[in-house]
N, C-alpha and C positions, 0 to 999 in steps of 0.2 A: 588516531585520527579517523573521523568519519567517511566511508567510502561514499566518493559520488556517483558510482554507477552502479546498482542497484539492480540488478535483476526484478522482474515479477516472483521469481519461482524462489528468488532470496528473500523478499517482502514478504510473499504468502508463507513462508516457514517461519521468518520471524513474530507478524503475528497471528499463527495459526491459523490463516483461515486456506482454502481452495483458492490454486490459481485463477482458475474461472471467478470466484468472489472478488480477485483482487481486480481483474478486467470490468466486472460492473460496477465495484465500487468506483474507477478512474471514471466509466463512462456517466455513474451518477455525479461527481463530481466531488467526492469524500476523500478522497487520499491525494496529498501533492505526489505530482508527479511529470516526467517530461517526454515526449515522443518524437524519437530521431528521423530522420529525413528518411530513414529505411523502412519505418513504422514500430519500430523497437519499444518499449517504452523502458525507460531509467525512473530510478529513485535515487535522490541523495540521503544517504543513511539520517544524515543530522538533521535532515528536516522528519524523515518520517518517525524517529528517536522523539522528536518534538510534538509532533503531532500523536501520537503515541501517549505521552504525557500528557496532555492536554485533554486527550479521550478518557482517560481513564479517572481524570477529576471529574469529568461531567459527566461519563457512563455508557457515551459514545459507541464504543465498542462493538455493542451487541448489535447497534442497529448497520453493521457489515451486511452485504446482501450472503446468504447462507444458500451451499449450493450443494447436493450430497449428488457426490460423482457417479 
């Protein structure tokens, strides 16, 4: 079963990119994702599993903001 809370720092290792990438990917507006009353942000696995699929038919991927720490 799909975990719904999701970390950033579990998002950015599943697909590779920099935490910091996965912060402006949310603030561009590229990855679902949802922001808790504490300012936290979650992922639901099954949607970002989807979304994941979906990039990799069109090629999506690359255009992740890249961010060398």
């Amino acid at each position: 079963m799909p975990n719904p809370n999701l970390s950033v720092k579990d998002v950015a290792r599943k697909i590779g990119k920099s935490e910091w990438g996965i912060y402006l990917a949310l603030k561009a507006g590229l990855l679902p994702g949802y922001k808790l009353p504490s300012g936290v942000w979650r992922f639901d696995e099954g949607e970002i599993d989807s979304w994941l699929a979906s990039c990799r038919k069109s090629g999506r991927t690359a255009r992740l903001p890249e961010v060398n720490p």
